[in-house]
Backbone as CSV, one residue per row, in Angstrom:
resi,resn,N_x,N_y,N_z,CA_x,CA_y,CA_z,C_x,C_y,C_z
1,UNK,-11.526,52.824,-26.205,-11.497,52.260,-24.866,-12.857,51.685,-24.494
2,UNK,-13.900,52.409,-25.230,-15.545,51.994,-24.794,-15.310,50.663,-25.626
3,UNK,-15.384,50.614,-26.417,-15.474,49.185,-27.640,-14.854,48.513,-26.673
4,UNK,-13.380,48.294,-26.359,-12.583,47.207,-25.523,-13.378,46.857,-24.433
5,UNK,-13.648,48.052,-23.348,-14.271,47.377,-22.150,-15.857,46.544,-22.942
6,UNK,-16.547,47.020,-23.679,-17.764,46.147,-23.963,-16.963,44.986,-24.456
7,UNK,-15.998,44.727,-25.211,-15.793,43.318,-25.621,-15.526,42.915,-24.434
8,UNK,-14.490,43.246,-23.133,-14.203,42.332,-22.542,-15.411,42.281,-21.277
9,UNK,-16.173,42.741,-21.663,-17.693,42.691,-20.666,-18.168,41.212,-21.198
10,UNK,-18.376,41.237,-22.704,-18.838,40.464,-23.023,-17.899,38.762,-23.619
11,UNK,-17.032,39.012,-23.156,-16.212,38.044,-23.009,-16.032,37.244,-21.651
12,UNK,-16.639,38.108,-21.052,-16.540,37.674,-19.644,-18.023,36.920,-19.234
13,UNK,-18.818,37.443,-20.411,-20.633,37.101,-20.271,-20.384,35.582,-20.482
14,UNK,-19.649,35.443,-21.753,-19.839,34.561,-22.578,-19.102,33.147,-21.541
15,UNK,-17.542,33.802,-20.820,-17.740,32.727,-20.002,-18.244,32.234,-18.844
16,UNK,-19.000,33.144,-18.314,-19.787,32.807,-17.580,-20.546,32.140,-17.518
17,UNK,-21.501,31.785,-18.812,-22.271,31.207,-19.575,-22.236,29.707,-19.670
18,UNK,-20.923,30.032,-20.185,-19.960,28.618,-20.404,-19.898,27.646,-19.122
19,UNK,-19.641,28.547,-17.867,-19.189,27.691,-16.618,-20.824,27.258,-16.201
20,UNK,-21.581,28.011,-16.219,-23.142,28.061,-15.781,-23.616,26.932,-16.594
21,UNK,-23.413,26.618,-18.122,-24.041,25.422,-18.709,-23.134,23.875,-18.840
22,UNK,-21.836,24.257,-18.092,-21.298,22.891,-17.846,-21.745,22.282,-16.346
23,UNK,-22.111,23.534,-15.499,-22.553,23.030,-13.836,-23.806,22.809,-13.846
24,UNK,-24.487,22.766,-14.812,-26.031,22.107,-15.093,-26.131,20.926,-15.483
25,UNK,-24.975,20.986,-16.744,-24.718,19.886,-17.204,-24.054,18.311,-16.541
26,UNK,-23.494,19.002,-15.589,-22.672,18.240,-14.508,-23.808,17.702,-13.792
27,UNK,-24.854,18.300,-13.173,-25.437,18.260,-11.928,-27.030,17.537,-12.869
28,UNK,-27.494,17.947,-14.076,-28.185,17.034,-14.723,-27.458,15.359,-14.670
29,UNK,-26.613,15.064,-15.192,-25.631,13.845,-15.189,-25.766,13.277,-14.110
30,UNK,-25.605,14.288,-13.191,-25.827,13.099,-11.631,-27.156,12.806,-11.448
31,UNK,-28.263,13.620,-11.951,-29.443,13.334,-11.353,-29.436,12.184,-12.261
32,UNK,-29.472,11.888,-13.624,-29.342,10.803,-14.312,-28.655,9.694,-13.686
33,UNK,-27.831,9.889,-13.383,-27.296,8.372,-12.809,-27.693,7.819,-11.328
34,UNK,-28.434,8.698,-10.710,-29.386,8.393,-9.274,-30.635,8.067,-10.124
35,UNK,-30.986,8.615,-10.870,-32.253,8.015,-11.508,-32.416,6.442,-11.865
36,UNK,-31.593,6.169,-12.495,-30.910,4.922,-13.137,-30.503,4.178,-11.641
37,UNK,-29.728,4.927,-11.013,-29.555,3.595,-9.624,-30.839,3.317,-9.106
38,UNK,-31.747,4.114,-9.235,-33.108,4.205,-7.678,-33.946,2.931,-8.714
39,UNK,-33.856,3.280,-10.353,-34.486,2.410,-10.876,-34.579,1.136,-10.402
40,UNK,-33.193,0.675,-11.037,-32.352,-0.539,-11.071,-32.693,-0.929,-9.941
41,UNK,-32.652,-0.162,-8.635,-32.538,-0.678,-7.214,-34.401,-1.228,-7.028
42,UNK,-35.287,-0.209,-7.367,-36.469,-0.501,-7.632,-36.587,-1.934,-8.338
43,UNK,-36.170,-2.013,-9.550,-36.691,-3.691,-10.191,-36.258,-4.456,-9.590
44,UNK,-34.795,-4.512,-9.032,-34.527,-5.434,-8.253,-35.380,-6.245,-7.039
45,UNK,-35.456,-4.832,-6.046,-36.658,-5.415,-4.860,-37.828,-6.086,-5.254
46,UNK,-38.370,-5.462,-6.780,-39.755,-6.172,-6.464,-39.978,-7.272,-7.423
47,UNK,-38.468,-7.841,-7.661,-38.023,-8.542,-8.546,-38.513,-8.643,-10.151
48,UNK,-38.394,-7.203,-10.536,-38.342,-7.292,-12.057,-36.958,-7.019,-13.057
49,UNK,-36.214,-7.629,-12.354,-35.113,-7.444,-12.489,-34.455,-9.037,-11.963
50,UNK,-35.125,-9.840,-13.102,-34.679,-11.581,-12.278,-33.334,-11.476,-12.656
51,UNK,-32.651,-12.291,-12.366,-31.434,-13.275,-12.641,-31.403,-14.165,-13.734
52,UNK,-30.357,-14.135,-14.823,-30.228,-15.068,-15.752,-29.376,-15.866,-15.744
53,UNK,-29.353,-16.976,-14.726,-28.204,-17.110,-14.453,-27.397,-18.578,-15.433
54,UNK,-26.602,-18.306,-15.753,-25.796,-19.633,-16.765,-24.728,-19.886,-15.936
55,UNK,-23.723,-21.484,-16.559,-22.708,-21.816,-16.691,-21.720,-20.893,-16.416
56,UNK,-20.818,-20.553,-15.689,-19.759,-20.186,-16.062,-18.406,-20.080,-15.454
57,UNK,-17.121,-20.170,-15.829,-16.080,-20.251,-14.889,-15.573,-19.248,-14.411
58,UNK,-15.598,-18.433,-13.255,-15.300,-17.819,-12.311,-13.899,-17.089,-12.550
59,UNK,-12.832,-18.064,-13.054,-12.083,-17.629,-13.238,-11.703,-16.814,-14.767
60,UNK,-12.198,-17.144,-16.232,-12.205,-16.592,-16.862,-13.239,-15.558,-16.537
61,UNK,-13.792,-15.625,-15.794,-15.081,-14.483,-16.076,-14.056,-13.206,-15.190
62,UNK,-13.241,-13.321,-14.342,-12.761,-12.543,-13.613,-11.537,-12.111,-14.512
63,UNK,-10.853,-12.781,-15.211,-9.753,-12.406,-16.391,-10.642,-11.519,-17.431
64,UNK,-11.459,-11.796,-17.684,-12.454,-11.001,-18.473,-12.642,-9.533,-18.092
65,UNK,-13.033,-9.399,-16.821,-13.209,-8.424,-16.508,-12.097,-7.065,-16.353
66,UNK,-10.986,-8.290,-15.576,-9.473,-7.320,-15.586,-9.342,-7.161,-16.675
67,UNK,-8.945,-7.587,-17.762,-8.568,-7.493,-18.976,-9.169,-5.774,-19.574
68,UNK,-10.712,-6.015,-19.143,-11.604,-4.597,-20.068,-11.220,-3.605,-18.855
69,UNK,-10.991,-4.061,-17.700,-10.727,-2.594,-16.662,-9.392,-1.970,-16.483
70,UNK,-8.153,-2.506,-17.200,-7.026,-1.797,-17.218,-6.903,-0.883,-17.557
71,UNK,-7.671,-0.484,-18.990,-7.325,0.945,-19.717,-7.910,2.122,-18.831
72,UNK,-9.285,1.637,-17.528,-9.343,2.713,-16.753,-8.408,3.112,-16.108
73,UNK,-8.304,2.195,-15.662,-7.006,2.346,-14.141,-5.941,2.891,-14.562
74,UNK,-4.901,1.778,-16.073,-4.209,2.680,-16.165,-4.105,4.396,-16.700
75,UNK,-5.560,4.512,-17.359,-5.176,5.972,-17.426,-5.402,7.407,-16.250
76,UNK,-6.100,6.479,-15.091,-5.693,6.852,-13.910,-4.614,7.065,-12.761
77,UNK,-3.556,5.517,-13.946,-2.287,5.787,-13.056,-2.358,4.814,-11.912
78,UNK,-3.264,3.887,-12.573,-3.360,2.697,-11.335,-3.430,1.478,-12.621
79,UNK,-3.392,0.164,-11.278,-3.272,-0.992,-12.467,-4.155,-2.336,-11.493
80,UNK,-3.944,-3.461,-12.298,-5.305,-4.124,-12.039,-3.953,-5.504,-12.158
81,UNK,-3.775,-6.323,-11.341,-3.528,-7.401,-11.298,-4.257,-9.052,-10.817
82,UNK,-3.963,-9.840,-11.392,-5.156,-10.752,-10.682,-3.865,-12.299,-10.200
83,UNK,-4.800,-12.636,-8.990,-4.122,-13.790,-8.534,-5.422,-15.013,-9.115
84,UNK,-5.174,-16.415,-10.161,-6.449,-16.549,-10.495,-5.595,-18.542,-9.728
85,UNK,-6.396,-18.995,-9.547,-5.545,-20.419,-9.435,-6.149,-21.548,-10.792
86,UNK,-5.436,-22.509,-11.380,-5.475,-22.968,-12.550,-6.214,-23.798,-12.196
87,UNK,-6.944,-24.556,-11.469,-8.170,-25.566,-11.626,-9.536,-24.430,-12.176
88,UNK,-10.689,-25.471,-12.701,-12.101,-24.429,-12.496,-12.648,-24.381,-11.780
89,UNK,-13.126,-22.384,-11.780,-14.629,-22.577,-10.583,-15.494,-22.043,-11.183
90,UNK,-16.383,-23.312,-11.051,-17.328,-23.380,-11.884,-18.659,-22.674,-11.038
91,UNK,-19.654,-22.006,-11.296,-20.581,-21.507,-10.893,-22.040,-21.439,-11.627
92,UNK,-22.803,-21.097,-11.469,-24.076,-20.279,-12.194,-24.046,-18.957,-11.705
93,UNK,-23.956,-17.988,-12.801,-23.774,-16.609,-12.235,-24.801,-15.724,-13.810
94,UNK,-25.407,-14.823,-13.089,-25.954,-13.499,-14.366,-24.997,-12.912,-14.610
95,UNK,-24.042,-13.297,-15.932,-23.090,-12.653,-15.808,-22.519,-11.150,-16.109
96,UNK,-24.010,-10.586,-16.476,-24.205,-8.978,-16.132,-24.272,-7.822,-15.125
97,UNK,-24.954,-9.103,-14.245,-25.256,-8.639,-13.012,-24.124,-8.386,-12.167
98,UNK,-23.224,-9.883,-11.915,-22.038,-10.196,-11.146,-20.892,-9.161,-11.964
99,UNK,-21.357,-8.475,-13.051,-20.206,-7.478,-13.771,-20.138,-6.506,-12.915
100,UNK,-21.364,-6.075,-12.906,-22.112,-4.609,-12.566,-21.274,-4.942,-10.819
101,UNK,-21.332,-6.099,-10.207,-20.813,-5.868,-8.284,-19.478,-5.130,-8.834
102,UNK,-18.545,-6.141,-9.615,-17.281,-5.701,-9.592,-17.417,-4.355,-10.207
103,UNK,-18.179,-3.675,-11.277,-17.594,-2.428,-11.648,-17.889,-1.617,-10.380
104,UNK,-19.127,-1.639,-9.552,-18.929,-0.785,-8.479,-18.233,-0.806,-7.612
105,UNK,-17.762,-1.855,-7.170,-16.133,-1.916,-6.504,-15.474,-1.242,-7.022
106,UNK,-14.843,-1.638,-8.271,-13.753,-0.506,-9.135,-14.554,0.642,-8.795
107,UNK,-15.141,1.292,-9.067,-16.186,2.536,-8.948,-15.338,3.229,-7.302
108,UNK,-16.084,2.575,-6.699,-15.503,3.163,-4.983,-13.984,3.291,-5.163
109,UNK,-13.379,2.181,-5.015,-11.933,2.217,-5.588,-11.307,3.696,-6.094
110,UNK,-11.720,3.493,-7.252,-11.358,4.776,-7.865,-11.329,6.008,-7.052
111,UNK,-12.792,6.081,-6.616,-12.968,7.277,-6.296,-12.698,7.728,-4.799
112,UNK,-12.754,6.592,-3.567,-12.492,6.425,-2.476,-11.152,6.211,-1.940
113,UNK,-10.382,5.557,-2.510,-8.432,5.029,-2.560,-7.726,5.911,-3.082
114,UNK,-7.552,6.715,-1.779,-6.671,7.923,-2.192,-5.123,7.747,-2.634
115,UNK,-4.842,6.531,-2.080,-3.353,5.594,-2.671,-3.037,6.515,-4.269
116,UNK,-2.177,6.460,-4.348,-1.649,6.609,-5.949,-0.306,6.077,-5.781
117,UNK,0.406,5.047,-6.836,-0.888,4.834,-7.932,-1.967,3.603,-7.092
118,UNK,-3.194,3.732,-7.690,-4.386,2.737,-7.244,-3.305,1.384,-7.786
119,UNK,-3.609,0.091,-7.142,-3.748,-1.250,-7.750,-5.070,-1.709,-7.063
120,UNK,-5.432,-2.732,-7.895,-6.358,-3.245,-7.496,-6.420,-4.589,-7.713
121,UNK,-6.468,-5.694,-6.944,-6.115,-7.366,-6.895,-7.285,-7.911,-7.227
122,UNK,-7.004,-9.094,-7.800,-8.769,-9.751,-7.898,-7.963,-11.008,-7.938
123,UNK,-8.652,-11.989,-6.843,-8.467,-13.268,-6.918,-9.537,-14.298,-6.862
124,UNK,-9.029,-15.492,-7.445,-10.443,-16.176,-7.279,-9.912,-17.790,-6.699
125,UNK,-10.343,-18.157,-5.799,-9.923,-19.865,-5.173,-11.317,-20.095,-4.539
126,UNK,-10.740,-21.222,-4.115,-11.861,-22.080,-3.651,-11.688,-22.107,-2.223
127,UNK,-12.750,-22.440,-1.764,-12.442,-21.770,-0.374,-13.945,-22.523,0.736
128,UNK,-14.028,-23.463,1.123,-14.754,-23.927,1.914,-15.728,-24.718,1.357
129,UNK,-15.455,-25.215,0.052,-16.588,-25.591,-0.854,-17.029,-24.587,-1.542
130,UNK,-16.839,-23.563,-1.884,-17.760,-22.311,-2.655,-16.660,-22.103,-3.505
131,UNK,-16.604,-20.736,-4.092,-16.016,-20.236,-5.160,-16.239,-18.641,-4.153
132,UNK,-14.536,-18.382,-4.433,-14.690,-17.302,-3.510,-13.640,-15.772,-4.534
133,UNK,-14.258,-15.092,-4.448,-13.909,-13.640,-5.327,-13.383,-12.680,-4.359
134,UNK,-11.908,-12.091,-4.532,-11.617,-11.339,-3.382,-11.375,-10.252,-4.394
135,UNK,-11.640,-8.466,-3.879,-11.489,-7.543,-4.912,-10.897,-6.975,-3.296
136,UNK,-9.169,-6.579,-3.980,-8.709,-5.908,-3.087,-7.649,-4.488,-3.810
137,UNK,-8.082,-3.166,-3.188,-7.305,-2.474,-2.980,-6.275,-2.222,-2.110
138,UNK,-5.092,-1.083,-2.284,-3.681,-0.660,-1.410,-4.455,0.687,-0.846
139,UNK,-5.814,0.798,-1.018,-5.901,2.304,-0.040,-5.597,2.566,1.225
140,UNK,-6.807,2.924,1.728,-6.162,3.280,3.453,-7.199,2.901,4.090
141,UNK,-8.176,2.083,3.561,-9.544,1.604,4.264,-10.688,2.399,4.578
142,UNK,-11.082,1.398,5.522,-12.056,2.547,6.216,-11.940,2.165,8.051
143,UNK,-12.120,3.156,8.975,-12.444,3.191,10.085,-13.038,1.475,10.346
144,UNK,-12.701,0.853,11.424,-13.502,-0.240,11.448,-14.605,-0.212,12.108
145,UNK,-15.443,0.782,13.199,-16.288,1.021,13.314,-17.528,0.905,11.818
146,UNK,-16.797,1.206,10.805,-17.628,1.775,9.432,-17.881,0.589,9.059
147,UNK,-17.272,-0.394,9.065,-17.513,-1.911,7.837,-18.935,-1.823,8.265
148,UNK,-19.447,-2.155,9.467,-20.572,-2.843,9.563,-21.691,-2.285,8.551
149,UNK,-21.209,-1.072,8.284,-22.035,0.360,7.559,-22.279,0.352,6.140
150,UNK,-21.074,-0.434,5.750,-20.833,-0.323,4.416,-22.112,-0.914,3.327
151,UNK,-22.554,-1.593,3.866,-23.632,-1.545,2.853,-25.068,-1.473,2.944
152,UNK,-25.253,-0.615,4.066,-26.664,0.158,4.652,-26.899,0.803,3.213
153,UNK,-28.152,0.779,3.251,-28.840,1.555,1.959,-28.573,3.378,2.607
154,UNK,-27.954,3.835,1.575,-28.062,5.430,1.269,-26.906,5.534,2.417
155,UNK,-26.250,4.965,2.855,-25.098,5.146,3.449,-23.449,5.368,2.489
156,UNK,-23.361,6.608,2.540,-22.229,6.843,1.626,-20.657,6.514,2.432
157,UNK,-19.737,6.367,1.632,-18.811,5.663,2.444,-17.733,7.170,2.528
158,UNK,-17.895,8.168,1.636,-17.165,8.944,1.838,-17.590,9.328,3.361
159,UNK,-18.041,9.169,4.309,-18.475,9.812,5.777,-17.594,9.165,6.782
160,UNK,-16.607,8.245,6.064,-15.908,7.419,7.025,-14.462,7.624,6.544
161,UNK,-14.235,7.817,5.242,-12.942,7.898,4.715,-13.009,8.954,3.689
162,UNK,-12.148,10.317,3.639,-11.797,11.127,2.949,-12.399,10.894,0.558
163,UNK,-13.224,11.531,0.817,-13.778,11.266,-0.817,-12.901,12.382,-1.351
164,UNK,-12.566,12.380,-2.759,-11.952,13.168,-3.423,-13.047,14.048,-4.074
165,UNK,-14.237,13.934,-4.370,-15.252,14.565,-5.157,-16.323,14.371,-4.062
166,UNK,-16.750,13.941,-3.299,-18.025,13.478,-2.459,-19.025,13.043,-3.392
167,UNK,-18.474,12.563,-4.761,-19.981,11.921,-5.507,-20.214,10.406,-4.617
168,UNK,-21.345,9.809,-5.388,-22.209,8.827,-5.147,-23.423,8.926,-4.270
169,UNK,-24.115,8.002,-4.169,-25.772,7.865,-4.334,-25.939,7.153,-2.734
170,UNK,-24.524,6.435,-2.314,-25.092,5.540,-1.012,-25.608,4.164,-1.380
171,UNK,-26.003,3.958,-2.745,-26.554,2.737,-2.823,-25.722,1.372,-3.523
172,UNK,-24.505,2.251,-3.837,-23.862,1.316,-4.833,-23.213,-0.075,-4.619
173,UNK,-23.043,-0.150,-2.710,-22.441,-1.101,-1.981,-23.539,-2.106,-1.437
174,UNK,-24.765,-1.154,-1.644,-26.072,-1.696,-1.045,-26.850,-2.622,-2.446
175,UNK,-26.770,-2.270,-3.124,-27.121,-2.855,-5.013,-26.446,-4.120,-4.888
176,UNK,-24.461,-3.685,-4.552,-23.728,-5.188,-4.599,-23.939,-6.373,-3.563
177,UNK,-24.602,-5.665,-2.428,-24.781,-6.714,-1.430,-26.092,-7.862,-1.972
178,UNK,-27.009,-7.054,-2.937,-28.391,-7.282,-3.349,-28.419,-8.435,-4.084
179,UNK,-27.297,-7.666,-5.456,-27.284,-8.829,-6.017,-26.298,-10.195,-5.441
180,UNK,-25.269,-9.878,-4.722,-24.563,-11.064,-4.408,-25.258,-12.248,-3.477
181,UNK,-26.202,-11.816,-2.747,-27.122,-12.699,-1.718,-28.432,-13.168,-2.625
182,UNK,-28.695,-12.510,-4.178,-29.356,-12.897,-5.099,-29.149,-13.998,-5.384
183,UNK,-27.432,-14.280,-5.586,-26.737,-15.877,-6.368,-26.997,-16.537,-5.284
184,UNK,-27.316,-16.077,-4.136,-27.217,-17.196,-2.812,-25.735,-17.059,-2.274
185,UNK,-25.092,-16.173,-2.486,-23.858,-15.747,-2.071,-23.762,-14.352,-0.790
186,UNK,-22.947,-14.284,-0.296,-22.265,-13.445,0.576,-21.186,-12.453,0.205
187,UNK,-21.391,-11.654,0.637,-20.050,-10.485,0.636,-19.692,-9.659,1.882
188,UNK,-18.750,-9.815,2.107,-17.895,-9.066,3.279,-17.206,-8.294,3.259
189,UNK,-16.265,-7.164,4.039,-15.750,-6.098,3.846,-14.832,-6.489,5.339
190,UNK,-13.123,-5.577,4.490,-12.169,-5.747,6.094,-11.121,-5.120,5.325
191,UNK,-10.509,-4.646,6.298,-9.056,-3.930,5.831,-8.281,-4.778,6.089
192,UNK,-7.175,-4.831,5.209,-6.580,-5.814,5.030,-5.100,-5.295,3.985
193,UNK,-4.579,-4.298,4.085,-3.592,-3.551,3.348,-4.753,-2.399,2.615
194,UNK,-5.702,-2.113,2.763,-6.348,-1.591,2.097,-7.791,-2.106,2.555
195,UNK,-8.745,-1.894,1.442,-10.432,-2.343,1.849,-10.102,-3.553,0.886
196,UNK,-10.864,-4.659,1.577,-10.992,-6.071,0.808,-12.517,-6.228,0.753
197,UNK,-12.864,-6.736,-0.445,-14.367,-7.394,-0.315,-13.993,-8.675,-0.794
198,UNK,-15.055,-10.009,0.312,-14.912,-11.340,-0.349,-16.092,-11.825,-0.727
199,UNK,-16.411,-12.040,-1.406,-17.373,-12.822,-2.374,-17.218,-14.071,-2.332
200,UNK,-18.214,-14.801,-1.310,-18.617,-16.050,-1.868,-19.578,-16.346,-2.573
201,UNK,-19.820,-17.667,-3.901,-21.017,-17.550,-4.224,-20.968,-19.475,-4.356
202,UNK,-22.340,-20.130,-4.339,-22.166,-21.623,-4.609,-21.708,-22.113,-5.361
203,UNK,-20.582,-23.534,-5.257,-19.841,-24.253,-6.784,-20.749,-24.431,-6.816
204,UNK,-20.631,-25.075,-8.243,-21.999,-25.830,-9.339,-20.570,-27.104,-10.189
205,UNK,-20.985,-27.660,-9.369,-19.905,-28.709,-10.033,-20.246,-29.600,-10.742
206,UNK,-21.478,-29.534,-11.269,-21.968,-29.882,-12.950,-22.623,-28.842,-13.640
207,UNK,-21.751,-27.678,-13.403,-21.652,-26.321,-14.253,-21.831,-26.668,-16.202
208,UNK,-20.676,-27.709,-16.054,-20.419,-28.205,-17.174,-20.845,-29.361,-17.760
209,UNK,-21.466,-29.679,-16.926,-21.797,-31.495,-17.314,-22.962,-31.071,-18.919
């Protein structure tokens, strides 16, 4: 009976252990990825972090993107459709940079759109002379008091609408506003069946010439 209770003493050590070096491990991970945002957010401001910006069409670049973000969504149980229209929009865009707005959209999305299953729309038209990018979810929004909020630095959005985990940094809406007014573009926020962001950024209509 002594032997049993020491094994299950020490079975019980061992997972303890276990839970203690995955909640380090967890909570290291986040400090890593605030590290990495504060960076990023750092080169940006003091602009070491330029813009490369090329050629490119708006609309494949946005098929591009849906294309690599389905296998998230769907193994979340959400899906990614796009409305794209068949002329080009042509732009100059970093097209790393303009990746990085949309993955943090998807990012909030995910983690903010309590909807199940998630969809998530991406369209791209033309729209006043510009080239205009709409990334829309079916969630439940946010408070409209909050839009104006949404992309205050260190302003987290879970404080307005129910987070499932309460992760993020506050800066991730504030990064996308950064770089989108970088291209000389705009971004906006509105409920609209869900949270919509629109992205305008300038044609370049000798993109191609």
């Amino acid at each position: 009976a002594l032997l049993y209770a020491q094994l299950l003493a020490e079975q019980s050590l061992a997972e303890e252990g276990r839970t203690c070096a995955a909640a380090l491990e967890a909570q290291a991970e986040k400090l890593r990825a605030l590290t990495e945002v504060l960076t990023r957010l750092s080169r940006l401001e003091t602009g070491n972090l330029p813009l490369f910006l090329q050629p490119a069409d708006l609309g494949a670049f946005i098929a591009r993107f849906a294309a690599e973000t389905a296998p998230e969504l769907e193994q979340a149980g959400g899906r990614v459709e796009t409305s794209l229209s068949p002329e080009p929009h042509p732009a100059c865009i970093d097209a790393e940079q303009l990746y990085r707005v949309l993955s943090n959209l998807k990012d909030n999305a995910l983690r903010y759109a309590s909807t199940r299953p998630l969809v998530i729309t991406l369209t791209v038209e033309r729209r006043e002379g510009q080239e205009c990018i709409r990334f829309a979810d079916n969630g439940q929004g946010v408070p409209e008091e909050a839009l104006p909020r949404l992309f205050d630095q260190f302003w987290r959005l879970d404080q307005a609408r129910s987070a499932q985990n309460g992760e993020g940094t506050g800066l991730g809406l504030y990064i996308v506003k950064y770089i989108v007014e970088a291209h000389g573009g705009t971004i906006q926020a509105e409920n609209d069946g869900g949270l919509a962001f629109t992205i305008l950024l300038p044609r370049k209509e000798d993109s191609y010439d």
